[in-house]
DOTIKOL-919254 format. One line per 10 residues: number of its first residue (from 1); their letters; for each residue x, y, z of C-alpha. Coordinates in nm, 3 decimals, always signed. Example, Ala and Ser with C-alpha at 12.3 -4.5 7.8 and 13.67 -1.06 7.14 Angstrom:
# residues 2
1	AS	+1.230,-0.450,+0.780  +1.367,-0.106,+0.714
# end
This chain:
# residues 159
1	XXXXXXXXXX	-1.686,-0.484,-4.712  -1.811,-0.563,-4.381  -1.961,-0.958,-4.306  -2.069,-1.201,-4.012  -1.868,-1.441,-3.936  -1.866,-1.703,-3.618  -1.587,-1.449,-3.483  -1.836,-1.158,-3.520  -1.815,-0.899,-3.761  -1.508,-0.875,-3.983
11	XXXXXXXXXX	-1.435,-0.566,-4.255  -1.220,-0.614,-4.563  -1.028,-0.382,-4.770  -0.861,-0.429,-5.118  -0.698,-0.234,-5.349  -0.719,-0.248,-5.723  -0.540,-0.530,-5.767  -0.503,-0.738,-5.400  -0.659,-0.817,-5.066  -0.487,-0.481,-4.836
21	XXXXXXXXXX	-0.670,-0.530,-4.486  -0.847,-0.738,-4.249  -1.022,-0.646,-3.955  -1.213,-0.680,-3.627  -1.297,-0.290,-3.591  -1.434,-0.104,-3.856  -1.267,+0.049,-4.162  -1.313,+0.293,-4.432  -1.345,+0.059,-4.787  -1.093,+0.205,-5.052
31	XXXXXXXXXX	-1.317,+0.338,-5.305  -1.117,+0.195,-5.578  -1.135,-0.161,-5.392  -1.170,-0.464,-5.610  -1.485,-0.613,-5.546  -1.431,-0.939,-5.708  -1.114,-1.003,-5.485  -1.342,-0.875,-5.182  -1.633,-1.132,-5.206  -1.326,-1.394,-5.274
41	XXXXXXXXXX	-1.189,-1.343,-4.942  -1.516,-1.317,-4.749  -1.628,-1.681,-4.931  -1.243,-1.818,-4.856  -1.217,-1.648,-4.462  -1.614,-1.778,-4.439  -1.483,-2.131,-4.563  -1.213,-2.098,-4.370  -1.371,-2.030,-4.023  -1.626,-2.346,-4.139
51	XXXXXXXXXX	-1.349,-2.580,-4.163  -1.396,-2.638,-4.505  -1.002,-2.434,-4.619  -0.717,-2.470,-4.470  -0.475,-2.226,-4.704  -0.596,-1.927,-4.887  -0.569,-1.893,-5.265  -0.584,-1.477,-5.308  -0.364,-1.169,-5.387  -0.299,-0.999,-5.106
61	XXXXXXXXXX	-0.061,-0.659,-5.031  +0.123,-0.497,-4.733  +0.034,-0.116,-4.818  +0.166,-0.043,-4.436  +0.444,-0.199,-4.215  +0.845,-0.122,-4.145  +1.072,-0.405,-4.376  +1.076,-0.561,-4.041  +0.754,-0.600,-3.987  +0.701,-0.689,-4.342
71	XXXXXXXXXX	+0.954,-0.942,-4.286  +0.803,-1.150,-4.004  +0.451,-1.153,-4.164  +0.590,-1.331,-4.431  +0.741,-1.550,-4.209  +0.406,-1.597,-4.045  +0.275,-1.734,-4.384  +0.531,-2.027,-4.343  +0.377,-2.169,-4.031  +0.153,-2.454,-4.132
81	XXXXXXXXXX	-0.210,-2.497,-4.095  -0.282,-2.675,-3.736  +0.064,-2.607,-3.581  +0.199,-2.330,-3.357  +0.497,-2.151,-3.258  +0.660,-1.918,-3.045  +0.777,-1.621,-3.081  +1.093,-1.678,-3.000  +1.068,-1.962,-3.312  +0.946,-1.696,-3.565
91	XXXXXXXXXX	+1.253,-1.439,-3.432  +1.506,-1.777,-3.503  +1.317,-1.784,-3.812  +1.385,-1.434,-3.954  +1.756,-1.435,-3.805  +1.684,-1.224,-3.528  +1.719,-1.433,-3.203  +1.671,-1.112,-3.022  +1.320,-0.944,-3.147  +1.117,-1.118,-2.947
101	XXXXXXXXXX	+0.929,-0.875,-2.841  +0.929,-0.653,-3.187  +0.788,-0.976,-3.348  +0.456,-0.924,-3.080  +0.490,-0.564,-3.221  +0.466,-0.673,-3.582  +0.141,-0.964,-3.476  -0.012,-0.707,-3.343  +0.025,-0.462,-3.646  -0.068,-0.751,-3.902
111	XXXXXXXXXX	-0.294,-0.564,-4.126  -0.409,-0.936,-4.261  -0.533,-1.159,-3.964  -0.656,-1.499,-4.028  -0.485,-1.493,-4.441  -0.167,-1.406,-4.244  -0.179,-1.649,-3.962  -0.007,-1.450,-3.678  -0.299,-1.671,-3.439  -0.021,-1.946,-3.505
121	XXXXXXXXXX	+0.229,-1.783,-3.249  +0.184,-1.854,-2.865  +0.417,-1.813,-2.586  +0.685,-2.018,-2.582  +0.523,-2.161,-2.245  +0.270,-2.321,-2.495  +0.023,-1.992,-2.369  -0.230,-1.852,-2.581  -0.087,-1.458,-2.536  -0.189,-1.180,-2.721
131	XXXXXXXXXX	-0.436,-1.161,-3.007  -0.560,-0.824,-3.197  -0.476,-0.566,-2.894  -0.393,-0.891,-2.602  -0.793,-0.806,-2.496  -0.970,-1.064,-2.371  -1.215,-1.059,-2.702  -0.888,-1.085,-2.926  -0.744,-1.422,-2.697  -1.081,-1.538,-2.747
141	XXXXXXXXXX	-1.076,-1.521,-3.077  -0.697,-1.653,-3.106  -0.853,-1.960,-2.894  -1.093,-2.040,-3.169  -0.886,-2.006,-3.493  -0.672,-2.232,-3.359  -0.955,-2.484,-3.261  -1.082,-2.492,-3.586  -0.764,-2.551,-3.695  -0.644,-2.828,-3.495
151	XXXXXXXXX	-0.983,-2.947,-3.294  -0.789,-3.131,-3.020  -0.726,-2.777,-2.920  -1.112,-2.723,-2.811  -1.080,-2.931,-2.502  -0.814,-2.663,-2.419  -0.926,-2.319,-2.252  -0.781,-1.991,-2.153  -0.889,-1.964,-1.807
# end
């Protein structure tokens, strides 16, 4: 399912029984995908992006992803609506002082932006720093999840 949002266009996949992918580019819709749990998450993201939801209430799957990287997008899920934290915070998190840079690795491979808030991790230097690919498009976007989130943040600019 493919929908406008504030962030531009944004395609969702589901399987039978759970929300499977979210995404800036677009993607092939699983035939089988339930539509019911589709239109859910495109009213709840839409809400979402308004300001109006601050947690999402839908089933949602990891069909792709290493245990690892499994591992720190649940840990993502932890980090509370309006906050941040580095990296090197969601490595401490997951017992793995070290993966640093394999926790970018996993953001970047989060098949569930926005429901799996991986726009909650910034450089330890308090830097907005990568977002879907580190473009400049995908820091943009970073920039304004977390100003609708926390809207002290929208004095604050990348440049």
């Amino acid at each position: 399912m493919k929908f406008e949002s504030i962030l531009g266009p944004i395609w969702l996949d589901a399987d039978q029984s759970a929300l499977s992918c979210v995404s800036y580019t677009p993607i092939e819709e699983n035939p089988l995908a339930n539509q019911e749990i589709l239109q859910t998450a495109k009213n709840q993201l839409t809400e979402f992006l308004a300001g109006e939801r601050k947690a999402f209430d839908l089933p949602y799957v990891f069909q792709i992803g290493t245990d690892f990287q499994q591992e720190v997008w649940q840990a993502l899920t932890e980090i509370p609506y309006g906050e941040t934290c580095s990296y090197l915070d969601v490595a401490k998190k997951i017992e793995r002082p070290k993966a640093v840079r394999a926790i970018g690795q996993a953001n970047r491979n989060n098949p569930l932006p926005i429901i799996v808030p991986c726009h909650r991790v910034i450089g330890k230097n308090g830097k907005l720093v990568g977002y879907s690919g580190s473009s400049e498009a995908g820091l943009k976007i970073k920039e304004q999840l977390l100003a609708i989130e926390n809207p002290m943040l929208q004095e604050i600019t990348l440049f």
